[in-house]
C-alpha positions in Angstrom: 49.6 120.5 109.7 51.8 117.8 108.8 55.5 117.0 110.1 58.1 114.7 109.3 61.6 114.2 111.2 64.3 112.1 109.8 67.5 111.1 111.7 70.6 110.0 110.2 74.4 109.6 110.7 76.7 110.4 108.2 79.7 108.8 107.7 82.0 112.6 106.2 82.7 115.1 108.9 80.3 117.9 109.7 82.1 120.7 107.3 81.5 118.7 104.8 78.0 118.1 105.5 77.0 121.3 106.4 79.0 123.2 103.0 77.1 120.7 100.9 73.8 121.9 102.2 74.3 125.1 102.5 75.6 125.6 98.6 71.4 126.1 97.0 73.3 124.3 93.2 72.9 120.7 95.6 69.7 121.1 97.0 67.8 119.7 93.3 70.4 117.3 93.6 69.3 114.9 96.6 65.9 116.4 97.2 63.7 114.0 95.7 61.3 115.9 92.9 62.6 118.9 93.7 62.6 120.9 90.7 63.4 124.6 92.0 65.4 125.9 94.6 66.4 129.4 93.2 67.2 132.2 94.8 65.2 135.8 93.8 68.1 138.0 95.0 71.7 138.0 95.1 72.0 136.3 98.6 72.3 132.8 98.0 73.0 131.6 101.6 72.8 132.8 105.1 70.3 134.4 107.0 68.1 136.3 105.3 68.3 134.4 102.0 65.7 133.8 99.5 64.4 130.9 97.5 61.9 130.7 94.8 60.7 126.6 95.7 58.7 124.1 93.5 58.2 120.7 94.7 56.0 117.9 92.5 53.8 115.9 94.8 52.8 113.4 92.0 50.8 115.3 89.1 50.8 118.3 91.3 53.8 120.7 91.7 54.0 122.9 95.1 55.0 125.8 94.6 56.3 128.6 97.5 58.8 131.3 98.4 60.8 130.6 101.4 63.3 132.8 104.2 66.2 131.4 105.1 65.4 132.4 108.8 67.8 130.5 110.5 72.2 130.3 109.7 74.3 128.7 112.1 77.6 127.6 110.5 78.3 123.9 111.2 75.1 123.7 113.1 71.8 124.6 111.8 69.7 125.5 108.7 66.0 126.8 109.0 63.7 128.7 106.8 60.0 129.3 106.5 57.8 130.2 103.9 55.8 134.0 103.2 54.1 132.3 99.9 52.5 129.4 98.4 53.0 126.2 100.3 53.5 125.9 103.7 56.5 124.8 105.4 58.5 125.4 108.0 61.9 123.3 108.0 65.3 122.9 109.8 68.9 120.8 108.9 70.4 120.3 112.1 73.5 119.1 112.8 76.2 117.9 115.1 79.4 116.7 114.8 80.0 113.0 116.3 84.0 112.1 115.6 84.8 112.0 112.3 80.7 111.5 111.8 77.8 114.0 111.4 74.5 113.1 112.8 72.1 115.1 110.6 68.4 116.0 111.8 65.6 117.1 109.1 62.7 118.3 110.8 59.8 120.0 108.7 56.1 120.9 109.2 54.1 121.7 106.4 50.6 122.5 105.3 48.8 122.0 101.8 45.9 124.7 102.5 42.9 125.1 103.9 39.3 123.6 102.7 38.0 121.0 101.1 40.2 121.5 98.3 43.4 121.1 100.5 42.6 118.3 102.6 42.1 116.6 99.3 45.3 117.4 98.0 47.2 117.0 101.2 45.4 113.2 101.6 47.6 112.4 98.1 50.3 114.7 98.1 51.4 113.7 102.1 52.4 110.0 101.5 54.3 111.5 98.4 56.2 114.4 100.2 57.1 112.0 103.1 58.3 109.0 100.9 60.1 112.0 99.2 61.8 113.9 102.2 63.1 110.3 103.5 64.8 109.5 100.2 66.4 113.0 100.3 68.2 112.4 103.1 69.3 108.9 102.3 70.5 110.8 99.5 72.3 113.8 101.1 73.9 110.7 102.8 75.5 109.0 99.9 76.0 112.3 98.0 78.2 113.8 100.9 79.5 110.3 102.0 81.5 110.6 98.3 82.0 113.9 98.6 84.3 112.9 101.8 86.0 110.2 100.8 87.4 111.9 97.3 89.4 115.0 99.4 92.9 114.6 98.7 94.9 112.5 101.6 97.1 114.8 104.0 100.3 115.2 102.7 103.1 113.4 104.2 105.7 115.3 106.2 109.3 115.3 104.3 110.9 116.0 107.2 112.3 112.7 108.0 113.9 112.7 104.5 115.5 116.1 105.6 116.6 114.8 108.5 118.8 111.9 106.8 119.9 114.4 104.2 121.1 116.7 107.3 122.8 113.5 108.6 124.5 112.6 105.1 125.1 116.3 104.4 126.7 116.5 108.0 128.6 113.2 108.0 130.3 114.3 104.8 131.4 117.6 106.3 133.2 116.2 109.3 134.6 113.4 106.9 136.3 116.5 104.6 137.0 118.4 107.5 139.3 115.3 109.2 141.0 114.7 105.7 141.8 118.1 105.5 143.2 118.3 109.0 145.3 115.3 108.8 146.3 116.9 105.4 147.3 119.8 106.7 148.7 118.4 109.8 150.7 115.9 108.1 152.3 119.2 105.9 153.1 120.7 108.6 155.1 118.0 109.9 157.1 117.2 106.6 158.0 120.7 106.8 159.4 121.3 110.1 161.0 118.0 109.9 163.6 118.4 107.2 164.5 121.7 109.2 166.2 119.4 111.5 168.0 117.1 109.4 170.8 120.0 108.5 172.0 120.8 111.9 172.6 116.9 112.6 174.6 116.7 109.2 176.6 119.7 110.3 177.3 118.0 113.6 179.0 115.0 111.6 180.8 117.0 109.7 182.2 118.6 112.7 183.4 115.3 113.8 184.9 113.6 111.1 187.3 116.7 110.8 
């Protein structure tokens, strides 16, 4: 049996990584002649998923039903295969900052006899070459995917904060014009109020 591992860090975080694998419409998208990744049911992710798979090794196309056996949100993907070719596979991954590093481990099998030793001796170089350009791909794929989310938005408050501060400055302004208004009414009117008696008191005097 065959295996292949691939490392690789990924410059999006590990939501995105992970929601881009896990959604079966990308996986013909960066695996390398992949031409079938369907699933026979209504589940379409998640444990217990199930994929029709057909894979072309050069002029011959592998064919296989896999389980999604293994559902980890944000942290793994495995599955294994009842039919057809062998494989066992797994996404790993683990968040690093504002990174992902992503693991793709797989083992696989092209059959038994001298018929399958002979296809795996000219299919293996193929899947290999194949897997490791998938992932390079994944890379780029989610990598865009990343950098196209809409920026946070920026906070208004500051803007309300200076509109408080106008709105408040031009309160106390009104309020102190119409206090001194209303002060300065008050004081014409009790001041003529006065002026009477004193004219009285000259009046008194020149008689």
């Amino acid at each position: 049996m065959g295996r292949i591992t691939i490392d690789m860090t990924i410059n999006a975080p590990v939501a995105t990584v992970f929601a881009y694998v896990d959604d079966y419409r990308n996986t013909t998208k960066y695996m390398k002649d992949l031409v079938k990744w369907q699933p026979t049911g209504k589940v379409t992710h998640g444990k217990g998923a199930q994929f029709n798979v057909g894979m072309k090794a050069g002029p011959t196309t592998l064919t296989s039903v896999v389980d999604i056996t293994t559902w980890l949100e944000n942290k793994a993907i495995g599955w294994d295969s009842n039919e057809g070719f062998k494989q066992v596979g797994m996404w790993a991954f683990k968040p690093k900052g504002d990174k992902t590093q992503v693991t793709f481990d797989m083992e696989y099998e092209f059959g038994g006899g001298i018929a399958g030793k002979l296809l795996g001796r000219a299919a293996e170089p193929i899947v290999r070459g194949n897997l490791q350009r998938s992932v390079e791909t994944l890379k780029q794929h989610t990598e865009r995917v990343g950098a196209t989310r809409p920026a946070a938005k920026t906070s208004p408050q500051p803007a309300a904060k200076g509109a408080g501060a106008a709105a408040t400055s031009t309160t106390k302004s009104a309020t102190k014009a119409t206090t001194a208004r209303a002060t300065g009414t008050t004081k014409s009117a009790t001041k003529p109020a006065a002026k009477p008696g004193t004219r009285a008191k000259n009046s008194s005097k020149s008689a």
